[in-house]
N, C-alpha and C positions, 0 to 999 in steps of 0.2 A: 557613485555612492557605494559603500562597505555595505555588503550581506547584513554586516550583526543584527539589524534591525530588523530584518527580513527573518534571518533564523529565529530570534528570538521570540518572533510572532507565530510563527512556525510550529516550535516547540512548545507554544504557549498551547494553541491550537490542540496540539496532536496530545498534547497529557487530559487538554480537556476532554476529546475524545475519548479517550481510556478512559477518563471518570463516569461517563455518560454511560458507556459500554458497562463499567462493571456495575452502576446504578442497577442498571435494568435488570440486575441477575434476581433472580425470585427464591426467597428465602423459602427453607424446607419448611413445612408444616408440623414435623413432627422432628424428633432427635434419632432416627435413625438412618444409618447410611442407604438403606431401604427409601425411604423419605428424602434423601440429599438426590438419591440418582432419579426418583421420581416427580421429585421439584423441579430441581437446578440441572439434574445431569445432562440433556440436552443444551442448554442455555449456558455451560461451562465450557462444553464443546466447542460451541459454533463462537462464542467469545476468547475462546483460546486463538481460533482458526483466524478471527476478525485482529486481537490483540496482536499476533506474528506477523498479520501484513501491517500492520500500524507502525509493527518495530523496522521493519522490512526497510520500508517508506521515510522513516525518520533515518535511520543506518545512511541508506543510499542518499539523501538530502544534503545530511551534514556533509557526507564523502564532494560531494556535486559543486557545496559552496569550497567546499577546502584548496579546489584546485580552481574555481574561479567565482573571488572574493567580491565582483564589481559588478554592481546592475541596474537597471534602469528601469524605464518605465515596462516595456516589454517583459521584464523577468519578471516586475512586479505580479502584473496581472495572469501573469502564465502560474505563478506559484499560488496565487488566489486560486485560479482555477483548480489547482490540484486540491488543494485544502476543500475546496466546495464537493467535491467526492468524496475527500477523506471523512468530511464531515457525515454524512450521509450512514457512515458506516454502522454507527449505535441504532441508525432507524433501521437498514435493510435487516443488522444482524439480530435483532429484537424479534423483526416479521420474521424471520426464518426459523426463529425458536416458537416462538408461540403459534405458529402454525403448524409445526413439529417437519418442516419441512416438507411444504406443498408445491404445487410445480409453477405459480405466478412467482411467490414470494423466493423461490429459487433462483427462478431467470432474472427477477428484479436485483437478486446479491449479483448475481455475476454480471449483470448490466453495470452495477456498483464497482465492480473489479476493475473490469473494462474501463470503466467513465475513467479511473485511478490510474490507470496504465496509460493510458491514453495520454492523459494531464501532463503526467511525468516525460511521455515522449516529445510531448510540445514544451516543455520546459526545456527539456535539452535541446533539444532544436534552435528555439531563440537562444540560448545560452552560446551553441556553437557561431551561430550567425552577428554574436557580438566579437567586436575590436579581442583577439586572445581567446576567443572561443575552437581555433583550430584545434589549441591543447587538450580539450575536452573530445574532441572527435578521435585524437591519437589516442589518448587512453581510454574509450572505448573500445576501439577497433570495430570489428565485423558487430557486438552487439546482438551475440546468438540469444542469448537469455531475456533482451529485451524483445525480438522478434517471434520466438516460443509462447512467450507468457500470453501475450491475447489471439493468438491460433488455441493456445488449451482454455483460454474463457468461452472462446464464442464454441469449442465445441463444448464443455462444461453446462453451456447456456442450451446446445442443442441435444444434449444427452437426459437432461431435467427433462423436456416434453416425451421419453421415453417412459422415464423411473425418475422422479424428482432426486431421491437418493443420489444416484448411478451423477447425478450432473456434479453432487461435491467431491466428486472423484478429480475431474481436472484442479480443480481449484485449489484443492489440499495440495495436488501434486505441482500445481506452480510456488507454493510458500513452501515447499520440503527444495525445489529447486534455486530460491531465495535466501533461504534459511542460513546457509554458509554465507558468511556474510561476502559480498565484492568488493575482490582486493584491487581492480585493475586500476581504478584509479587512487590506491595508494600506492604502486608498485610505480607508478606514471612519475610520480611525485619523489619517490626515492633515487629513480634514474636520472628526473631531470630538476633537480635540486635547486639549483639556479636560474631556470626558466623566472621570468617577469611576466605579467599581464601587458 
């Protein structure tokens, strides 16, 4: 069976996310920027911080199906799985503003990152283990950035029971090392042009 239908539920998914997420922003009480940063300024933060892995997640997705179009039931429910984190993200990043960042509602976001990362790696995983999935392992290679990103959640996770602040420190610092988007598997794709599934 063709992705399309898989992406498109996907991106269905991931905008409604974004809408959720930007729902919960809490309007200023008053008209001045005094009033905007004492409202909302936390809660634009951590929705900016929530929004950049959403784009992250959606960026890397598309790239995922581009180079292998064909899935079954396996990818199905591996791509459920990921969306079931993804989803989560408007409730964790909600709690983490409106507690103004406490150290449960911390550890609970970067449990959210984790769950997210995780999802993702079990996607690829089935993905490699299908018929043409070799291609996907060569245009990964070594997968430094995917082996990094939850070494810096779970320490993120365990620097919050220090200073709950000091824990959004990894966490920014895994989406600023996301942030460029990844080329590897379009580079995969321009080398090997005529590769088939």
């Amino acid at each position: 069976m063709r992705s399309s239908r898989l992406e498109a539920f996907s991106d269905g998914v991931l905008a409604i996310v974004i809408t959720v997420m930007v729902l919960g922003l809490a309007v200023p009480k008053g008209e001045t920027f005094t009033a905007l940063w004492h409202t909302t300024g936390l809660g634009l933060l951590t929705y900016l911080l929530s929004f950049i892995y959403i784009g992250i997640y959606w960026n890397n997705h598309h790239h995922l199906f581009q180079l292998h179009p064909q899935v079954g039931g396996g990818v199905l429910w591996a791509n459920l799985h990921l969306l079931f984190w993804l989803s989560l993200y408007p409730f964790t990043t909600a709690w983490l503003t409106e507690t103004r960042v406490a150290l449960v509602p911390t550890v609970i976001y970067g449990v959210n990152l984790l769950g997210a990362a995780i999802a993702y790696s079990i996607l690829q995983a089935v993905i490699i283990r299908r018929p043409g999935g070799q291609r996907l392992r060569e245009a990964l290679g070594r997968d430094v950035k995917g082996w990094i990103s939850p070494f810096l959640y779970v320490l993120g996770i365990g620097l919050a029971f220090v200073v709950p602040w000091l824990g959004l420190v990894p966490y920014i610092a895994v989406a600023v090392l996301w942030l460029i988007p990844d080329r590897r598997i379009e580079r995969y794709i321009q080398a090997h042009p005529n590769d088939e599934e």
